[in-house]
C-alpha positions as CSV (number, residue, x, y, z in Angstrom):
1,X,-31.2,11.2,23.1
2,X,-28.7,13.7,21.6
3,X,-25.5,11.9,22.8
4,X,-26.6,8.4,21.5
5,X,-27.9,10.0,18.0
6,X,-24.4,11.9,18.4
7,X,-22.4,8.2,19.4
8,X,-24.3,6.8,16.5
9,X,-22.9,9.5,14.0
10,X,-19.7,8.9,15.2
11,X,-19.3,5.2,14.6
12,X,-21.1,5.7,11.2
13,X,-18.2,8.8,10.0
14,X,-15.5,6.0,11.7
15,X,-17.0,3.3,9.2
16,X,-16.6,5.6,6.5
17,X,-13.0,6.6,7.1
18,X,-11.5,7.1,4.2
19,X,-7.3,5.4,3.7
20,X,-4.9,7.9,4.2
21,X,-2.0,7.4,1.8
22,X,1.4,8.1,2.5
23,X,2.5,11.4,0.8
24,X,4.8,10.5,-2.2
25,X,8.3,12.1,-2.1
26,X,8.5,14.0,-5.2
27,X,11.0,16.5,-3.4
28,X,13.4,13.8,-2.2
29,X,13.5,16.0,1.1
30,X,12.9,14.4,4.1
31,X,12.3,15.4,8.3
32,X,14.4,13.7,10.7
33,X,11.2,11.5,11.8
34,X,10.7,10.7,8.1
35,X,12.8,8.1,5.4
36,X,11.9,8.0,1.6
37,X,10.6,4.6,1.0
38,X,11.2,2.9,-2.8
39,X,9.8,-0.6,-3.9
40,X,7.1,-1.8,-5.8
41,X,4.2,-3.7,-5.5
42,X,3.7,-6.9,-8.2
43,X,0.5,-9.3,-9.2
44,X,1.0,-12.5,-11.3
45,X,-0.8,-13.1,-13.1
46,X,-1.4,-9.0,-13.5
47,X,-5.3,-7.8,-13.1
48,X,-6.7,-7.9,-17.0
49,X,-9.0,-4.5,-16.5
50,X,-11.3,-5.4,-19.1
51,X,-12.3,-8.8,-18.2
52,X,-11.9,-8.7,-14.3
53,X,-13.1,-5.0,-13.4
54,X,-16.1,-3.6,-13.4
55,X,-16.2,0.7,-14.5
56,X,-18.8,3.2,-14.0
57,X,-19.0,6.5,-15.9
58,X,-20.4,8.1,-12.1
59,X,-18.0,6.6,-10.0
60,X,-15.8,9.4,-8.4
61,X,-12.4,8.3,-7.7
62,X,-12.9,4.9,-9.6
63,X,-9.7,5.1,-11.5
64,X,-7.7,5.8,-8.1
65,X,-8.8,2.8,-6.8
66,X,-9.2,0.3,-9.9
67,X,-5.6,0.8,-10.6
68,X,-3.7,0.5,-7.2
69,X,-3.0,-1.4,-4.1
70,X,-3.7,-0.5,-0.9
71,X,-1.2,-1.9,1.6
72,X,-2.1,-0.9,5.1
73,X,1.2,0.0,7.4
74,X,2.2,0.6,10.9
75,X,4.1,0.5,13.6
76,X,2.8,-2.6,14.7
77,X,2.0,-5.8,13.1
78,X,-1.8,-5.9,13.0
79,X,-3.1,-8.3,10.1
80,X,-6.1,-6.0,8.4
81,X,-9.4,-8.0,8.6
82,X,-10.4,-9.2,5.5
83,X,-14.0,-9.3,5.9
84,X,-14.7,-5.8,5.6
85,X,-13.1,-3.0,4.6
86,X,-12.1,-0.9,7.5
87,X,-11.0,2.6,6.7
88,X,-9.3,2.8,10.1
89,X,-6.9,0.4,9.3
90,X,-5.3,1.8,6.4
91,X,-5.0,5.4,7.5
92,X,-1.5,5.0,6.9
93,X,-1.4,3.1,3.6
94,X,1.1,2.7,0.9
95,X,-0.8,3.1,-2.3
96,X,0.8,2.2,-5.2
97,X,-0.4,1.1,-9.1
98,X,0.4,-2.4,-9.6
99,X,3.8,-2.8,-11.0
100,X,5.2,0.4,-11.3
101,X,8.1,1.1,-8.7
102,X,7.0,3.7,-5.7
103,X,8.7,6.5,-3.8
104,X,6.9,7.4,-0.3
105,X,7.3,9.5,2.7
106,X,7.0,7.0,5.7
107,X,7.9,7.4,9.8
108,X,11.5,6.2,10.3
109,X,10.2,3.3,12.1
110,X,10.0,-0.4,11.9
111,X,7.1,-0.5,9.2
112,X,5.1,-3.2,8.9
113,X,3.1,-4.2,6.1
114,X,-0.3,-5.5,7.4
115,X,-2.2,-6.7,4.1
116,X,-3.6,-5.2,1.3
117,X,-6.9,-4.5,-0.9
118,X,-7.8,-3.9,-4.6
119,X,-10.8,-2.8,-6.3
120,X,-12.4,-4.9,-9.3
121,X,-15.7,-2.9,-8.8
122,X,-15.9,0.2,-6.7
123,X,-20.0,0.4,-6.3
124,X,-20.0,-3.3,-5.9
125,X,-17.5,-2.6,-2.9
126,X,-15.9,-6.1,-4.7
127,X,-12.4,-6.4,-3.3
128,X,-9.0,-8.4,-3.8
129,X,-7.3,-8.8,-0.3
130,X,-3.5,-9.9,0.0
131,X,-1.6,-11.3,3.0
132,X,0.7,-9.0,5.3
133,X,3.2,-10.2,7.2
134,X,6.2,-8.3,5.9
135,X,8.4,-5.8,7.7
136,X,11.6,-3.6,6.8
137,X,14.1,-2.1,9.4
138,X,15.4,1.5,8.6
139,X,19.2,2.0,9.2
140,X,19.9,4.9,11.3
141,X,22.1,7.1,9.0
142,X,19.3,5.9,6.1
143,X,17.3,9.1,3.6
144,X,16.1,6.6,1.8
145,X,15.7,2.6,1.8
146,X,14.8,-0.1,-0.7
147,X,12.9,-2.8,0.3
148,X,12.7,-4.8,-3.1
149,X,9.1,-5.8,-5.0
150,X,6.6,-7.8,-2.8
151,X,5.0,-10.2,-5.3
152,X,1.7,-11.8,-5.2
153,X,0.6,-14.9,-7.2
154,X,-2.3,-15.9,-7.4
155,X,-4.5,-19.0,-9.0
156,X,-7.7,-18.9,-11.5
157,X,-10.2,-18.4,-8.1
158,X,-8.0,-15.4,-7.0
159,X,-6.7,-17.0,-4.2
160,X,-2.7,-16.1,-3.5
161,X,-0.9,-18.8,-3.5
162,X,2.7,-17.6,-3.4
163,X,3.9,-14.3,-1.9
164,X,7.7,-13.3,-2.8
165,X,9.8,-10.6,-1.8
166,X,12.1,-10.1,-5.1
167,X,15.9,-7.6,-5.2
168,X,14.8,-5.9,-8.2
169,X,17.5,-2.6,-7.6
170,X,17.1,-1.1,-11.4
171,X,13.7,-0.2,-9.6
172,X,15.8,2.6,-7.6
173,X,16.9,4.5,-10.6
174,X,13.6,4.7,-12.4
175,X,11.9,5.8,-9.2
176,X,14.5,8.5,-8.5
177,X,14.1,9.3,-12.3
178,X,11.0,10.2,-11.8
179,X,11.7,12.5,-9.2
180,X,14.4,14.6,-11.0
181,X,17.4,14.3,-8.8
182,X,19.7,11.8,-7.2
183,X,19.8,10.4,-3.3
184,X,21.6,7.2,-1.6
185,X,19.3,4.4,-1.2
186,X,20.6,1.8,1.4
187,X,18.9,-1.6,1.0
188,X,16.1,-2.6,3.6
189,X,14.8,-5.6,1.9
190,X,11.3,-6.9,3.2
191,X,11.7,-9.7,5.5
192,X,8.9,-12.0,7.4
193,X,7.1,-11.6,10.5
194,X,8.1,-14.9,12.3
C-alpha cells in the first residue's frame, strides 16, 4: 500500500513539474560545455493583453507567464505535445517576453527548438502553443551565436499560419547592451528540421 500511494505521489509531483528556464547570461562568461545564445522570439499580430488575457490579482507568477514564451529545447528533436501541458518537456526551456531580443546560457550542442506555449489565463490553464521544428548548429570556436528572430503569424482563430526565421543582427548589439560589455557573436541562424 505504501509503494503504490508512494508511485502515485510521484507521477502527481512529475505532472506538476515546473519548466526549467535556461539561465540568462548577464556575465557574458561562459563553461567550455556552455555557448551564449542571442535571438528573439516574435508574434504577428503581437498578443493585445487587455483584450486577449485574462489577470488575477492572486495569481502568483502570472506576470512571468502572461508576458513570455516558453520554447521547449533539447538535444533531440521531440515535438512537445500540445494537448497538455507537460512540465517535463520544457525543463530546458528558452523563456523569453515576446519581442524583446534574448541572451541565454545553453549546452554547446545541436539545440533544437521543440514548440512552444503562452499564457492568455494562468488559472484557466488557457494556452497558445507554437510549432517547433527549428534547430541551430554551434561552431566550435563559438562564445556566443545568433540565431536570428523566429516569427509566428497567426490568423483571427489563433491558428499560426506562417512561421519565419528573420536575420535581424541590430538584435546582437541591444542584447549585449543590456549586458554591459562586448563579445563576438558568430551567426547560427535557425534552420528546419527536414
Amino acid at each position: 500500500m505504501k509503494k503504490a500511494l508512494l508511485l502515485v505521489l510521484c507521477l502527481a509531483l512529475q505532472a506538476c513539474a515546473l519548466p526549467r528556464p535556461l539561465p540568462p547570461a548577464t556575465d557574458l562568461k561562459t563553461q567550455a560545455s556552455e555557448v551564449i545564445v542571442i535571438g528573439k522570439i516574435e508574434l504577428v499580430p503581437p498578443i493585445n493583453g487587455e483584450f486577449e488575457q485574462r489577470r488575477y490579482w492572486n495569481v502568483i507568477g502570472e506576470e512571468r507567464m502572461l508576458n513570455h514564451v516558453l520554447m521547449a529545447t533539447g538535444g533531440e528533436y521531440r515535438p512537445v505535445k500540445i494537448s497538455a501541458f507537460d512540465g517535463w518537456e520544457f525543463r530546458n526551456s528558452l523563456e523569453a517576453e515576446w519581442g524583446v531580443p534574448f541572451m541565454v546560457k545553453a549546452p554547446r550542442q545541436r539545440t533544437f527548438l521543440n514548440g512552444a506555449v503562452t499564457y492568455l489565463d494562468v488559472r484557466h490553464q488557457e494556452q497558445l502553443w507554437f510549432p517547433g521544428g527549428y534547430y541551430f548548429d554551434v561552431p566550435d570556436d563559438a562564445r556566443a551565436v545568433y540565431i536570428g528572430t523566429l516569427r509566428y503569424h497567426r490568423n483571427d482563430f489563433n491558428r499560426i499560419t506562417r512561421v519565419e526565421v528573420v536575420d535581424e543582427r541590430k538584435d546582437i548589439a541591444a542584447a549585449l547592451k543590456t549586458a554591459g560589455g562586448s563579445l563576438q557573436v558568430r551567426p547560427a541562424l535557425l534552420k528546419r528540421v527536414r
